[in-house]
N, C-alpha and C positions, 0 to 999 in steps of 0.2 A: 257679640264678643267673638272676636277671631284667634281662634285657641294657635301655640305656638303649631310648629311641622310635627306631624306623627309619621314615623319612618314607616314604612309598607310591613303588610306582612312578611316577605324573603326578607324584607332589614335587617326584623324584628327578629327571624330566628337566629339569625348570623350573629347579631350583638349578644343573643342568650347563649348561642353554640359558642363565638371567641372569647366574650368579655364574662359574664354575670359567673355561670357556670362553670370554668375554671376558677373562679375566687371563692366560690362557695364549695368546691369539691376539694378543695386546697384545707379547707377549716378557716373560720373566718373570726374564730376567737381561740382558737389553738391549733397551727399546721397537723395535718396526718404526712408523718414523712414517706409512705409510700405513694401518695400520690401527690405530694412534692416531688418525689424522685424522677414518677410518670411529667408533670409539666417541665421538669428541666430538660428532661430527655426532649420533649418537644418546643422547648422555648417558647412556651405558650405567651407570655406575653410581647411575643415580638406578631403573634396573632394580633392578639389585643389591640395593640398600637396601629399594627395595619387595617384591621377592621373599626375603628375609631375616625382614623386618617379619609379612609372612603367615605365612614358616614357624614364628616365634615364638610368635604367636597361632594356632598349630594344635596344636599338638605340648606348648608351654610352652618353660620355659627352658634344655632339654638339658640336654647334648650331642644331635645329633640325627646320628643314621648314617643315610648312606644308600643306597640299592642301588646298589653298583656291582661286580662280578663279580669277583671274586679282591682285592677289597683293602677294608680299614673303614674309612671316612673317616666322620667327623663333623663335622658344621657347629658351631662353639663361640654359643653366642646368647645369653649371661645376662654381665652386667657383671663379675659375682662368679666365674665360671667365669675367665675370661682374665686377673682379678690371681692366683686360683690357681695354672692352668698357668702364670704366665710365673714367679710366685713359686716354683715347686716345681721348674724346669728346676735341671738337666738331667735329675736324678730325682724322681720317675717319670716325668719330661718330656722327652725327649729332644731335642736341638736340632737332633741328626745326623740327620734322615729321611731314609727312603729317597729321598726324590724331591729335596731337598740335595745325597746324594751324589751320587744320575745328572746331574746338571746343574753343580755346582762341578771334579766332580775333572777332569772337562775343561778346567781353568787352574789349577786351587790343589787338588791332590789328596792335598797332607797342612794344608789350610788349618783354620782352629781351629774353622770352623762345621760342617765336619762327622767332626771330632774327637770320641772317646769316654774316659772316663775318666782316667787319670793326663796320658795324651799331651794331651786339650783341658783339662788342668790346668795344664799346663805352656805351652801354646800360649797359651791365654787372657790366664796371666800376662805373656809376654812384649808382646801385645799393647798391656796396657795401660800397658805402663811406655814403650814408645815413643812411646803416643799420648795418653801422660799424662790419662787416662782418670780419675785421682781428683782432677786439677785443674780449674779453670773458664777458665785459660790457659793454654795450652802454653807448655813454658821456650822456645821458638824464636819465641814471637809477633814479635819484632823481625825477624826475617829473613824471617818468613812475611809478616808485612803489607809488608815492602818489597816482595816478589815479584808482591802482588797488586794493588800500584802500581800498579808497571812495566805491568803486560801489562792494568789495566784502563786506563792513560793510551793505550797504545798502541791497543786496540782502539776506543776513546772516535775517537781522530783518526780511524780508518778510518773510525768510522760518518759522523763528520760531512764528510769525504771523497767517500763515498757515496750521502751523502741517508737514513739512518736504519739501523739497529740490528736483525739478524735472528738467528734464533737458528744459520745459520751460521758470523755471526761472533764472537758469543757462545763458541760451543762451543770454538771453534780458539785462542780467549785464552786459555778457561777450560781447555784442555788442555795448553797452555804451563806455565798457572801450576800446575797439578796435578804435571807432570813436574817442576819447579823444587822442589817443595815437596818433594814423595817422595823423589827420586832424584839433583838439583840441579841449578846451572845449566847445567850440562853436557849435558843431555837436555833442555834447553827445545825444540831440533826434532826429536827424535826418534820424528815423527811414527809412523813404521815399528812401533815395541815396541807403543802404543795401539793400530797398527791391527791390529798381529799379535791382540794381547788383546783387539779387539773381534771378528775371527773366530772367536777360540774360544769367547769369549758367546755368538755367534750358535749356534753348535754347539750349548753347552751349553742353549738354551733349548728344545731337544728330549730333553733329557737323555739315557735311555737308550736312546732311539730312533735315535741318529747317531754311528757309530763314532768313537772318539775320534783325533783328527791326530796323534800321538805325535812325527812328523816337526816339527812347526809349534810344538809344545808345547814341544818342546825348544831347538826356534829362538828364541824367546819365551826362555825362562829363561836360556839363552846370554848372549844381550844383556841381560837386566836382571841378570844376577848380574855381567857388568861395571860396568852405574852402581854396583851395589851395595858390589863390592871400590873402587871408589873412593873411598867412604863420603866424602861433600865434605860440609864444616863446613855447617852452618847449615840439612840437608834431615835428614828421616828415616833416611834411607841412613845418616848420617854416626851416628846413636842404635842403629840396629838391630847397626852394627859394637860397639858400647859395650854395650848393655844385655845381662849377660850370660844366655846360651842353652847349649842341652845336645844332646845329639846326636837327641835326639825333638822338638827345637822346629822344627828345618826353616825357619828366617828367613823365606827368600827366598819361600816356600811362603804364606807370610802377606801377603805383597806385593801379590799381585795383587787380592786384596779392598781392602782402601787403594785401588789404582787403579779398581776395581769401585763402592766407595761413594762416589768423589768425581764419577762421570759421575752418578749419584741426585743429589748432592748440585746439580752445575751445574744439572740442570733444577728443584728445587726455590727455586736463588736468583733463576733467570730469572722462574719465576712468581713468587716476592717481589714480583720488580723490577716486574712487572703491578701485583699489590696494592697495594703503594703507590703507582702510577702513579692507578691508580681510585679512590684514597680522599683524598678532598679535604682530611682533616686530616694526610695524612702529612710533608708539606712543610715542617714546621718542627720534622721529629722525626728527619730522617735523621742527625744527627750524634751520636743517642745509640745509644750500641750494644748496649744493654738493649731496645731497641724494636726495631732490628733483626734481633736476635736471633730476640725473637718473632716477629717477621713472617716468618721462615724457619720457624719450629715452625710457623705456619700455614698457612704454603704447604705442610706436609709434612702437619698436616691436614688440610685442606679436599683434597690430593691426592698420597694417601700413595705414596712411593717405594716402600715394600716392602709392595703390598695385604694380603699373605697373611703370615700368622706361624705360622709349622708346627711341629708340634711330634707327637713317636710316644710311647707311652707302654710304658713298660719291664714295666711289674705291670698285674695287673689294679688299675682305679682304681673306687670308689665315688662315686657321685653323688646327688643327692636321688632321679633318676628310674628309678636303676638302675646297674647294673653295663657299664663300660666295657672289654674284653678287653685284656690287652696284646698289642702290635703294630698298634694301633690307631693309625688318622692325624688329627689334631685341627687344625683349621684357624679361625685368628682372621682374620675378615676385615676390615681396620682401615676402609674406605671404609665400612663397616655401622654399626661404631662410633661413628667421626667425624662421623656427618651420619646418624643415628637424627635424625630430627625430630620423634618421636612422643614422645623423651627427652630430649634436648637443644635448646636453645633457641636458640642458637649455630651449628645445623647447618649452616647455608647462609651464613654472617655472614662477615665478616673481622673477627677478635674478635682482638686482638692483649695487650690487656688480660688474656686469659684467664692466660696464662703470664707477667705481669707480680705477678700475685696469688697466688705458691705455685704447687705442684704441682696441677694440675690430674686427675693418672692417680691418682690415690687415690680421688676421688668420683667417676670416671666414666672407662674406659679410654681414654683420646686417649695412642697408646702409638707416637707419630712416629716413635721411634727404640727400640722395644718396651721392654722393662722386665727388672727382676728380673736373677737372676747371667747371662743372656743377653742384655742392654741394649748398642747397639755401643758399644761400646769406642774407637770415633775420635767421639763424640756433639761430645763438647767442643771438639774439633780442628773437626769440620766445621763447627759453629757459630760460634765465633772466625774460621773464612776466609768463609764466607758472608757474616757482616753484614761484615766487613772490604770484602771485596769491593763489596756495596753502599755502605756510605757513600762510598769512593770514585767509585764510577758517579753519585749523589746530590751529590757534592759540588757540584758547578753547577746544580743543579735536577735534580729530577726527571726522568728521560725520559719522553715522551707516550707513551701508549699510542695506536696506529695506528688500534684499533679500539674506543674506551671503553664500547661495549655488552657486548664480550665476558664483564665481569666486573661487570655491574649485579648489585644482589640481588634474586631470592636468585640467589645464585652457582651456576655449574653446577658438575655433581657429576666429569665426565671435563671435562678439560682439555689437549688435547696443546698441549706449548710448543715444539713444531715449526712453528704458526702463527702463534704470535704475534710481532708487529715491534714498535718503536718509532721515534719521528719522531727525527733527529739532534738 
C-alpha cells in the first residue's frame, strides 16, 4: 500500500508555525481577542494561504500528511478533495473527530456534531426540524424579526448616547437577542447561563488538555433546561418541546451549539456591517435582504467562523496519490480556499454578487457554512437573523466605519472585530 505524500520535516514545521498554530492560539471554539488583535496586526492568514499555496506546489494536490508523532493528519489542498470529504460525511468521513470530541463534550457531550451512527441520525434530524434547516425561512420569522427590533433599536440609542458603536455594545444586544430567540423573552438578561457557556468554551478550546468542570456543566444545564421546560411561544425552546424526540436525541444537549453558532454568527454580522460601511455602493441596497444576505456569506468568506473543517476517516480511503489509512485526521482549511489568489479572482474583493448568482461551492469550495449531510443545520436561521438584523441597524443610513482604511482592497485576510467601532 503506497500511503499518500508526507511533507518533510521543515514542511511539517512551517504548516504548524503558519497554519495549525495561529487557529488554535486564536481559540478554536471561542476567540481570545488579544490574540486576535496580535494575528490582525500580522495578517496571519495571508501566512496561511501562502504557506498552503507552496505546499501545493510541492507535493501536488494531496492529501498531504504530515509529521506529527502519534497522530495522521493531512492538509486537504485540491478543490476536488473537499466536495468529496464533505460529500462522503459522515462515511468514510467522519464528522465526530477526535479533537471535536475533546473540545465539545465539555458543554454539549451528547451534541449531534460529535455523534456517531444511529444517535447522530437521530440528533441530526431533530436538529433540523427545529431550525427548519430545509426551509429558506424559519416558520417563527415574525417573532424572530420583532426580537431583533427590539434590541437593535435599543442598542442604536446607546450608541448614539455614547458617541459611536463598539463591538462591546454590539455583542451585549446581540446576546439579548440570541437568548430571546433560543430560549425567550424570559432569558433576555440571563446574562449568567452565556457567561456560564462561555467558560466552558474557554475550557473546551484546550480540549483534552483541561479537566472538564462537571460542577459548572451541570450548573449550566440546570438553568437552561428551565428556560427550556418553559418552552414560551415564539423561541426555539417552545419547537424543541414540539418537535418530537426519543430518549438518544438528548434536546437540551443540542442547545448549546445553537447558543455556540449564534456568538460566530454576531461577529460575522459586525464585519458585514464593516463591508457595507466601506463599500460605497451599498447604500441603496440595505433594504433588500437578498443582498444582505450575501454580504454575511461574505463576511463568512473573506473571514471564516469555523477556519478548519475536520473530518477522520472510518476505511482506508484512495486517492490519485495514494492511499489514506483510516483513523486518519483530514483538515479543510476554509481561509486557503476562500482567498487562493492564485485561483480565485474574488480572493481579496467584497464580491456580494458571488452568491447572488447560484451556488458558488460547486465550482470552487467557498463552504461558509461547509457542505454535504454535514452543512449546519441553523445555515437558514442564522442567515434570516443576520441580514434582519442589519437592515435594521441600515435602516437610517449606514453606520461610518471609525477607521475606512481598515477594509480598503485588497482586503486583509485576519480580521479581529473586536477593533472595530463605528461613528453614532
Amino acid at each position: 500500500m503506497s500511503l499518500v505524500p508526507r511533507a518533510s520535516a521543515a514542511d511539517t514545521a512551517g504548516a504548524l508555525a503558519d497554519v495549525l498554530m495561529p487557529l488554535t492560539a486564536r481559540g478554536v471554539i471561542v476567540r481570545r481577542p488579544p490574540v486576535m488583535g496580535l494575528l490582525d496586526r500580522m495578517d496571519a492568514d495571508r501566512r496561511l494561504v501562502r504557506r498552503m499555496q507552496r505546499l501545493r506546489e510541492r507535493y501536488g494536490p494531496g492529501p498531504l500528511l504530515l509529521r506529527i508523532p502519534g497522530r495522521e493528519l493531512a492538509l486537504v489542498l485540491s478543490p476536488e478533495h473537499v466536495r468529496r470529504i464533505l460529500d462522503e460525511s459522515p462515511k468514510p468521513f467522519a464528522l465526530a473527530t477526535r479533537e471535536k470530541r475533546g473540545a465539545l463534550s465539555h458543554f454539549q457531550p451528547h451534541g449531534v456534531l460529535i455523534s456517531h451512527g444511529p444517535e447522530r441520525e437521530d440528533r441530526r434530524r431533530f436538529n433540523e426540524e427545529v431550525l427548519d434547516y430545509h426551509q429558506d425561512v424559519h416558520r417563527l420569522h415574525d417573532s424572530l424579526a420583532t426580537k431583533v427590533a427590539d434590541e437593535v433599536d435599543g442598542m442604536l440609542t446607546a450608541a448614539r448616547a455614547s458617541g459611536g458603536l463598539s463591538w462591546d455594545e454590539w455583542a451585549v444586544a446581540w446576546w439579548r437577542m440570541v437568548r430571546r430567540v433560543v430560549l425567550g423573552d424570559a432569558a433576555r438578561e440571563d446574562h449568567a447561563l452565556t457567561d456560564m457557556l462561555r467558560e466552558l468554551r474557554g475550557d473546551a478550546n484546550w480540549s483534552y488538555l483541561k479537566p472538564k468542570r462537571d460542577r459548572l456543566r451541570k450548573r449550566f444545564f440546570l438553568q437552561l433546561n428551565g428556560h427550556l421546560e418553559r418552552a414560551e411561544p415564539g423561541s426555539l425552546a417552545a419547537l424543541v418541546a414540539f418537535v418530537p424526540s426519543s430518549a438518544e436525541t438528548r434536546p437540551a444537549d443540542q442547545v448549546p451549539q445553537w447558543l455556540f453558532a449564534f456568538d460566530a454568527a454576531g461577529m460575522a454580522t459586525y464585519r458585514a456591517l464593516a463591508l457595507l460601511s466601506a463599500d460605497p455602493g451599498a447604500a441603496g441596497r440595505t433594504t433588500d435582504q437578498a443582498f444582505l444576505r450575501a454580504a454575511v456569506l461574505e463576511s463568512v468568506r473573506l473571514w471564516p467562523t469555523t477556519p478548519a473543517i475536520l473530518r477522520d476517516t472510518t476505511e482506508d480511503t484512495e486517492w490519485e496519490s495514494g492511499t489514506l489509512p483510516a483513523g486518519a485526521s483530514l483538515a479543510i482549511l476554509a481561509p486557503f480556499f476562500h482567498r487562493d489568489d492564485s485561483r480565485l479572482d474574488i480572493a481579496d474583493s467584497f464580491a456580494p454578487e458571488t452568491w447572488l448568482n447560484g451556488s458558488p461551492a460547486r465550482d470552487w469550495p467557498l463552504v461558509p457554512f461547509s457542505a454535504g449531510p454535514g452543512e449546519c443545520a441553523g445555515k437558514n436561521l442564522v442567515l434570516f437573523t443576520a441580514s434582519t438584523w442589519l437592515a435594521r441597524t441600515c435602516a437610517a443610513g449606514v453606520p461610518a466605519l471609525s477607521d475606512r482604511s481598515t477594509l480598503t482592497e485588497p482586503l486583509p485576510r485576519t480580521l479581529s472585530p473586536f477593533r472595530l467601532r463605528f461613528a453614532a
